[in-house]
Structures are given as structure tokens and as C-alpha cells.
Biopython code that builds the backbone (N, CA, C, O; Angstrom):
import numpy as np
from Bio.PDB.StructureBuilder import StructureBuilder

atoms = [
    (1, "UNK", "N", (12.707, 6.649, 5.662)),
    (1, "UNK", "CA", (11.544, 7.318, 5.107)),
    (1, "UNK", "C", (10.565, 7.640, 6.232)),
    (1, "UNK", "O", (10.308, 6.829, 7.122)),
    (2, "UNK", "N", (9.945, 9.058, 6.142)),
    (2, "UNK", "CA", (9.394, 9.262, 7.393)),
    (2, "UNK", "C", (7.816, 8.482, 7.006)),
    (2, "UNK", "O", (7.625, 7.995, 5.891)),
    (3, "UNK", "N", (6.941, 8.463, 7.912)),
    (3, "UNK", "CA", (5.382, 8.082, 7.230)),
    (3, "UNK", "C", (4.613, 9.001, 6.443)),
    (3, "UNK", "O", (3.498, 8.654, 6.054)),
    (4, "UNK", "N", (5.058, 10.095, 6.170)),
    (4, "UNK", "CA", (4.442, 11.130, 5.516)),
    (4, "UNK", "C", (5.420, 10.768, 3.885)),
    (4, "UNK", "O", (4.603, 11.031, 3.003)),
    (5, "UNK", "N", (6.146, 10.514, 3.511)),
    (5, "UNK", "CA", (6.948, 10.098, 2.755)),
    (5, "UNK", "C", (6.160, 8.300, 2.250)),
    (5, "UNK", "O", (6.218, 7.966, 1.066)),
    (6, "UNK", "N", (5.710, 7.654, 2.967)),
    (6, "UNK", "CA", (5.419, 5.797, 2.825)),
    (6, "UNK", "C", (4.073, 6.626, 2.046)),
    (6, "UNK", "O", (3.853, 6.604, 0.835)),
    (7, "UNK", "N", (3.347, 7.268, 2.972)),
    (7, "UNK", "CA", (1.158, 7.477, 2.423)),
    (7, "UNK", "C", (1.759, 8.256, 1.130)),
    (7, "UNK", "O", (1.264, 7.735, 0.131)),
    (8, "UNK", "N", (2.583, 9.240, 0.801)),
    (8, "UNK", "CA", (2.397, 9.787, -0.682)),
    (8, "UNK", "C", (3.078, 8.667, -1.539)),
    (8, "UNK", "O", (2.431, 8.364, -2.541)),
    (9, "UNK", "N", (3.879, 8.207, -1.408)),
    (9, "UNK", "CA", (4.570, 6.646, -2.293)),
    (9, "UNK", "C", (2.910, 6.023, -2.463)),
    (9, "UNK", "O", (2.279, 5.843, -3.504)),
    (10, "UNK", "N", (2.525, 5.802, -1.155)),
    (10, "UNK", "CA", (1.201, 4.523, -1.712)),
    (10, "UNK", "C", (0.302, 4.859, -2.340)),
    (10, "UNK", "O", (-0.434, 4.211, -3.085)),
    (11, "UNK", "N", (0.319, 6.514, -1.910)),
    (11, "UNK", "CA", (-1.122, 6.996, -2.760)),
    (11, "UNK", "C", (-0.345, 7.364, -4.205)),
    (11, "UNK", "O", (-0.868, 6.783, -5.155)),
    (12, "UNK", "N", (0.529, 8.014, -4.474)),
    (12, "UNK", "CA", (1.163, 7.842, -6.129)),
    (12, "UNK", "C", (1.315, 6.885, -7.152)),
    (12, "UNK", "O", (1.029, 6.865, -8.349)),
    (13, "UNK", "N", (2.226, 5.515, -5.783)),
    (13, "UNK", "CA", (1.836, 4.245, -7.146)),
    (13, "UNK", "C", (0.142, 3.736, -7.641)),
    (13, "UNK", "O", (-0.282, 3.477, -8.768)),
    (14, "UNK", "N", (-0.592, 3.725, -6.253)),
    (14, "UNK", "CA", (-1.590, 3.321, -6.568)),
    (14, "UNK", "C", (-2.171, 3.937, -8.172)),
    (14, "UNK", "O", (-2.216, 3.405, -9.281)),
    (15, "UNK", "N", (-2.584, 5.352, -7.649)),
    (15, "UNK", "CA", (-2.643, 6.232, -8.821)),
    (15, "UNK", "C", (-2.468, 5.737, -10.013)),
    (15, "UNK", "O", (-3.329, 5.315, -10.785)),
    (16, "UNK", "N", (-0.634, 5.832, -10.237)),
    (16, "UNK", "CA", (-0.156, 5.794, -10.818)),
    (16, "UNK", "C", (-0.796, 4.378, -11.932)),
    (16, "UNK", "O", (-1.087, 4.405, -13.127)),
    (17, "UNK", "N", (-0.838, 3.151, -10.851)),
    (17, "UNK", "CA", (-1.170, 1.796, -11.229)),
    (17, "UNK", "C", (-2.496, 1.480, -11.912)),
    (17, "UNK", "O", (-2.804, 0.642, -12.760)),
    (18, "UNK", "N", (-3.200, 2.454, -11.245)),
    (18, "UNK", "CA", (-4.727, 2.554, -11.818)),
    (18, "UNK", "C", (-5.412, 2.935, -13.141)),
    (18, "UNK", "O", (-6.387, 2.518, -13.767)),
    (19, "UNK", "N", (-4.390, 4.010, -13.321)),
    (19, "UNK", "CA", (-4.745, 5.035, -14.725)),
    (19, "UNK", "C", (-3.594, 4.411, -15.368)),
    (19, "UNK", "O", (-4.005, 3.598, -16.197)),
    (20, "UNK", "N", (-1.986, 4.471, -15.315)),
    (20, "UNK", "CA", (-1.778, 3.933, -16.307)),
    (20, "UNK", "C", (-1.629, 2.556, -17.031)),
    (20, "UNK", "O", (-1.377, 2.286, -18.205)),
    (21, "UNK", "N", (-1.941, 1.543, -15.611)),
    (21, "UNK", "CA", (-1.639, 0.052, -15.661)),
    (21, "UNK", "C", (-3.077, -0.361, -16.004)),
    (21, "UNK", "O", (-3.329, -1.502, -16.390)),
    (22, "UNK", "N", (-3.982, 0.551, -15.861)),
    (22, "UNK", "CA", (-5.758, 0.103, -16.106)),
    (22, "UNK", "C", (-5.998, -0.512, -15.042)),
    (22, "UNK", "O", (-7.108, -1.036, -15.127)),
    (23, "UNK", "N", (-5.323, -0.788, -13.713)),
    (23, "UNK", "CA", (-6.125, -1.594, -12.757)),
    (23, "UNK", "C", (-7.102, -0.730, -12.078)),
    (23, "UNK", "O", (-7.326, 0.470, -11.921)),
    (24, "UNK", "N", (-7.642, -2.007, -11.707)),
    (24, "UNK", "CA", (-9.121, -1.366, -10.966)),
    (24, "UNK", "C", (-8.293, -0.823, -9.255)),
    (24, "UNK", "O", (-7.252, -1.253, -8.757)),
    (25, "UNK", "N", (-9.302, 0.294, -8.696)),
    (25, "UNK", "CA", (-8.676, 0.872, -7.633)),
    (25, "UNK", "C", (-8.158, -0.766, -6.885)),
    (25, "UNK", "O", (-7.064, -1.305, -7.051)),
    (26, "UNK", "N", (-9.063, -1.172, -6.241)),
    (26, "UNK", "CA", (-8.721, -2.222, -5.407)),
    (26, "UNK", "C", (-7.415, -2.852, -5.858)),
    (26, "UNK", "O", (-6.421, -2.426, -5.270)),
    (27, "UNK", "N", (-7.261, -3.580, -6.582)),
    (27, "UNK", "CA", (-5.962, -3.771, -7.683)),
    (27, "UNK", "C", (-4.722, -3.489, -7.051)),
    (27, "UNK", "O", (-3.837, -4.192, -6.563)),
    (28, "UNK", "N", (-4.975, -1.745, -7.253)),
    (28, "UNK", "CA", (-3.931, -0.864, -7.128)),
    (28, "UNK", "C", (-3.145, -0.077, -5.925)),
    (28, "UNK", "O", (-2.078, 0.474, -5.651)),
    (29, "UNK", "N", (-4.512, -0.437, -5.372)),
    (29, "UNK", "CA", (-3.787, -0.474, -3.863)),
    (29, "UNK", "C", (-3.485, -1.483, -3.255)),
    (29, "UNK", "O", (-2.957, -1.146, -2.195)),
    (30, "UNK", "N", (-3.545, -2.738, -3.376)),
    (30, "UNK", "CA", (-3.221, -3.876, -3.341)),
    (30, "UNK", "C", (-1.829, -3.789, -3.581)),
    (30, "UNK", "O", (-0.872, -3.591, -2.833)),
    (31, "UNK", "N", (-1.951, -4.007, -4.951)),
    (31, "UNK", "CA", (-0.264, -3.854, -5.613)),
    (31, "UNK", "C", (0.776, -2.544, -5.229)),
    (31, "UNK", "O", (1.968, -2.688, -5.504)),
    (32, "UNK", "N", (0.429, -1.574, -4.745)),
    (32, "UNK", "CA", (0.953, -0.738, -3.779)),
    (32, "UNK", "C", (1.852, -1.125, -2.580)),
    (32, "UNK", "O", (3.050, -1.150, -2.300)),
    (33, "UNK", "N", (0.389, -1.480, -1.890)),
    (33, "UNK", "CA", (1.014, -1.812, -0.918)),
    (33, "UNK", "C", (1.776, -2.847, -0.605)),
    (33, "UNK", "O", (2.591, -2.754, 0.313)),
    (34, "UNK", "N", (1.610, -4.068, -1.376)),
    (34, "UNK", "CA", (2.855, -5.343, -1.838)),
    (34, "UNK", "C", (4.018, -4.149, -2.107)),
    (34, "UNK", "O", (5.044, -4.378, -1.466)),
    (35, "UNK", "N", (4.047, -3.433, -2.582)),
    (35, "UNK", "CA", (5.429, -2.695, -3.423)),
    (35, "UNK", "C", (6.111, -2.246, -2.330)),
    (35, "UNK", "O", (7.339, -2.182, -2.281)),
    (36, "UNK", "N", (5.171, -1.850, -1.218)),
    (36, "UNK", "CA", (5.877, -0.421, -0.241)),
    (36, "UNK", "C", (6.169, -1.611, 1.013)),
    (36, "UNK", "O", (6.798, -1.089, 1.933)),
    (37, "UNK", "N", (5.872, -3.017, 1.248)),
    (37, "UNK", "CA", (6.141, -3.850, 1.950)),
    (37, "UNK", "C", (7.653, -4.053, 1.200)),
    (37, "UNK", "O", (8.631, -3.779, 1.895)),
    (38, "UNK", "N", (7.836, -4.428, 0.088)),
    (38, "UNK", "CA", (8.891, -4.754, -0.155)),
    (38, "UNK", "C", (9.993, -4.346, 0.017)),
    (38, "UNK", "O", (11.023, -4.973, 0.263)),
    (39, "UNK", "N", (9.671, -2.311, -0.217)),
    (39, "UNK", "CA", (10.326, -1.289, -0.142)),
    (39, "UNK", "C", (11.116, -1.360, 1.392)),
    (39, "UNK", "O", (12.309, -1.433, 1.684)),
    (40, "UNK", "N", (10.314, -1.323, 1.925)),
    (40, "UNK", "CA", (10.300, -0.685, 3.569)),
    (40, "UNK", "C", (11.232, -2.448, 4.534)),
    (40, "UNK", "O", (12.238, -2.483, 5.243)),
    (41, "UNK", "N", (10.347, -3.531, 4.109)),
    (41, "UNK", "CA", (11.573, -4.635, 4.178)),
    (41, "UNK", "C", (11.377, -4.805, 5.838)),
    (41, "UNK", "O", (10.378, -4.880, 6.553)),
    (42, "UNK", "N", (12.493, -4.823, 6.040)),
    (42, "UNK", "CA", (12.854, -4.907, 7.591)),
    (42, "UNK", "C", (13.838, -4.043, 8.107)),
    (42, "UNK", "O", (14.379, -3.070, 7.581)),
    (43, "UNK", "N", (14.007, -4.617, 9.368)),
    (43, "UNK", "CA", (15.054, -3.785, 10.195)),
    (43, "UNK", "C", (16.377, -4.497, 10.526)),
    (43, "UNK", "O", (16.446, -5.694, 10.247)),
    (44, "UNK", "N", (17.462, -3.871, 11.107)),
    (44, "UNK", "CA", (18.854, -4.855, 10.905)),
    (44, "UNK", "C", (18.025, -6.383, 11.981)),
    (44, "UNK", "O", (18.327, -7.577, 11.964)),
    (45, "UNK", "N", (17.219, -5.832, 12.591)),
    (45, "UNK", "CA", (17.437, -6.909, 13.870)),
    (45, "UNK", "C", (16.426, -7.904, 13.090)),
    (45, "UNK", "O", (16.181, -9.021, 13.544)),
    (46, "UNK", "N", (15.934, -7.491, 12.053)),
    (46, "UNK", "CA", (14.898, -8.947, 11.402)),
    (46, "UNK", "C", (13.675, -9.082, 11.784)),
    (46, "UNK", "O", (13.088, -10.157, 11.903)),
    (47, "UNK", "N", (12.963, -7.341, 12.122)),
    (47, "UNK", "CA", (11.942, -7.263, 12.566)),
    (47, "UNK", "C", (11.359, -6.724, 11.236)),
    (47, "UNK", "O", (12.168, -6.162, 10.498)),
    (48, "UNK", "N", (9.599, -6.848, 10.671)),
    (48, "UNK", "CA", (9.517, -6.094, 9.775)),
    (48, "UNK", "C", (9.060, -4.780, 9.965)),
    (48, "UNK", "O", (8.965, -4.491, 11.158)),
    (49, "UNK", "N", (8.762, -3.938, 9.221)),
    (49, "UNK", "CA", (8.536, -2.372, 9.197)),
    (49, "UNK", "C", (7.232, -2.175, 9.445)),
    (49, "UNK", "O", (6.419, -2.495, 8.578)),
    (50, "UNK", "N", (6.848, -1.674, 10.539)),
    (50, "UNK", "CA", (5.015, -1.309, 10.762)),
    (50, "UNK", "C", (4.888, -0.053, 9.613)),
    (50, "UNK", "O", (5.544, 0.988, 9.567)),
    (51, "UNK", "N", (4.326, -0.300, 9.141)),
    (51, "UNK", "CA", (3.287, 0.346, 7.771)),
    (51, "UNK", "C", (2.612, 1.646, 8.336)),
    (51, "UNK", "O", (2.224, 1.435, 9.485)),
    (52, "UNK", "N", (2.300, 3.132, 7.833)),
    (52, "UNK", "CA", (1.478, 3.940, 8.737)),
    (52, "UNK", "C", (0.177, 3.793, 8.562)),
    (52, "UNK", "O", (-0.526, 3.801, 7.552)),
    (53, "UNK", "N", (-0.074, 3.639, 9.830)),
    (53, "UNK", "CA", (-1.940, 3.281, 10.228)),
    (53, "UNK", "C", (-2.704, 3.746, 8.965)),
    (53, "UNK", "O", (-3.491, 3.047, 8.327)),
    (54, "UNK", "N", (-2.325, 5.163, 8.665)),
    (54, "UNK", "CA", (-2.857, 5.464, 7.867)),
    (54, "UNK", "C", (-3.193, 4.519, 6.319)),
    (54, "UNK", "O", (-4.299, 4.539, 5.777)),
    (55, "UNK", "N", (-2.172, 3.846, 5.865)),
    (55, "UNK", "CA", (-2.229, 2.808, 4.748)),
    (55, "UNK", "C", (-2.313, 1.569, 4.825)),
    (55, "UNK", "O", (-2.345, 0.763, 3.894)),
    (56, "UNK", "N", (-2.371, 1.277, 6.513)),
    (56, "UNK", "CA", (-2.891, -0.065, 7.005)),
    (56, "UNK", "C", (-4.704, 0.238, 7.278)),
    (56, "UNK", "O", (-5.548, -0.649, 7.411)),
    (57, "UNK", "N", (-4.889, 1.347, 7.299)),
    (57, "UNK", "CA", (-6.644, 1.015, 7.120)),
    (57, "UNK", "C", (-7.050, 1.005, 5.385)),
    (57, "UNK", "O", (-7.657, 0.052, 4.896)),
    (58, "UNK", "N", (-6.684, 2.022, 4.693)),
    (58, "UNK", "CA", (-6.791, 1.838, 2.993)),
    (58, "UNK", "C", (-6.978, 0.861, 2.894)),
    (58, "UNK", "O", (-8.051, 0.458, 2.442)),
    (59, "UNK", "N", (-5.762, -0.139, 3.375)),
    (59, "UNK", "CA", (-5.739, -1.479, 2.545)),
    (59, "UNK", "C", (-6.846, -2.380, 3.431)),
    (59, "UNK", "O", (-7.661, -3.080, 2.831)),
    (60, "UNK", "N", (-6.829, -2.337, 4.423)),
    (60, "UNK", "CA", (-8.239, -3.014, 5.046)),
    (60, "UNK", "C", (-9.964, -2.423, 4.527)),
    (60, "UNK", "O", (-10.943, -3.068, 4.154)),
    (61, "UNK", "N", (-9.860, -1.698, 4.619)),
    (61, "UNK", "CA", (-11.384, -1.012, 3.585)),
    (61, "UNK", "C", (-11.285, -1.561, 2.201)),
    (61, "UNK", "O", (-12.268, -2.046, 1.641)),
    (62, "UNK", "N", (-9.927, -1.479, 1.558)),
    (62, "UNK", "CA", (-10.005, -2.067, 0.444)),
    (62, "UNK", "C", (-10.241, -3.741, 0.226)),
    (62, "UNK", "O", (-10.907, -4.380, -0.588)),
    (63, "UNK", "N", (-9.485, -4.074, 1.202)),
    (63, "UNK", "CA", (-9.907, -5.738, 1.553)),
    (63, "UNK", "C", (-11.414, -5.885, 1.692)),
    (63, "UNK", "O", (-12.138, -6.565, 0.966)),
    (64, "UNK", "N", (-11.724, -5.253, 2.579)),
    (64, "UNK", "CA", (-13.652, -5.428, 3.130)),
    (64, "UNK", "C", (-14.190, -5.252, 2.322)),
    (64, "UNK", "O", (-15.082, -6.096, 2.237)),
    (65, "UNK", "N", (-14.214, -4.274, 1.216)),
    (65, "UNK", "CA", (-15.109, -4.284, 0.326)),
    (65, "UNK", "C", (-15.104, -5.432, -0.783)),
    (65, "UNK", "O", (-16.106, -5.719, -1.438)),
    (66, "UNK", "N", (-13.763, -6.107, -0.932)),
    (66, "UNK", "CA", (-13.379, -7.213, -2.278)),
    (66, "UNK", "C", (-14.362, -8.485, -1.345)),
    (66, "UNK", "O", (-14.954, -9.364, -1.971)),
    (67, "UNK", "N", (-14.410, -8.421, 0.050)),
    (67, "UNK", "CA", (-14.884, -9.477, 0.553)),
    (67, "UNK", "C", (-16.169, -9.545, 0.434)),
    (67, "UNK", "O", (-16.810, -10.538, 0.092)),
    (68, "UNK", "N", (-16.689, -8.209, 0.788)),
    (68, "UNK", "CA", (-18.222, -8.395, 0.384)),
    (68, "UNK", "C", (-18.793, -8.508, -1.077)),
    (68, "UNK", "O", (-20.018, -8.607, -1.146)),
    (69, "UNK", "N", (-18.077, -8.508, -2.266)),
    (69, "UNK", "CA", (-18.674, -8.730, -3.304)),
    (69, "UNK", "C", (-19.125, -10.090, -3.216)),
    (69, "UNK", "O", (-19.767, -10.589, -4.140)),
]
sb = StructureBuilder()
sb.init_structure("model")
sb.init_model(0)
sb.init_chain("A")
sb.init_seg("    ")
for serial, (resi, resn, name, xyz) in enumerate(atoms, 1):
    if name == "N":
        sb.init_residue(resn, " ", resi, " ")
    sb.init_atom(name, np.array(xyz, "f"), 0.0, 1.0, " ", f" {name:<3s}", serial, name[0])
structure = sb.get_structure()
């Protein structure tokens, strides 16, 4: 999967998770990105899959803000 292929997966389930699962955004990108870790896994050699920057900051903004409540 290229990284342009991983950011529309994360931004769809999220979506997806939000409106039809009722979670709150944070939630849903949360649970996203658990999904697309699972997806993506590792490599033969037992390394895991770097995530694109792009959905490794989402999920950190999304973290920072759950922290500051």
C-alpha cells in the first residue's frame, strides 16, 4: 500500500467510525489508527511499518488535545 492509499484508509474509517459508530472524532481516529497498525503489521524481517507522517501527526494533535482536557 502506497502512503497515499494508508491517509485515505485513515481518513475513511475514521469518518466512517464517527458518523456511523457515533464516536466522538478523537475516538475515531484513535480507533483508526489501532486498525491501520494492525493492517500494515510488519515486515518479513520483524520490523514494524512506519505510518505516513502525515497520520502520525493527526494522531498526535489528537492525543494533545485528549491530554489537555
Amino acid at each position: 500500500m502506497t502512503d497515499d492509499h494508508l491517509i485515505e484508509r485513515f481518513n475513511e474509517r475514521a469518518a466512517i467510525m464517527e458518523y456511523c459508530g457515533k464516536q466522538s472524532r478523537i475516538d475515531a481516529e484513535m480507533a483508526s489508527y489501532a486498525e491501520l497498525r494492525t493492517l500494515v503489521g510488519r515486515t518479513p524481517s520483524g520490523r514494524a511499518v512506519v505510518l505516513p507522517v502525515e497520520i502520525r501527526r493527526v494522531v498526535s494533535e489528537t492525543v494533545n488535545k485528549e491530554l489537555e482536557r
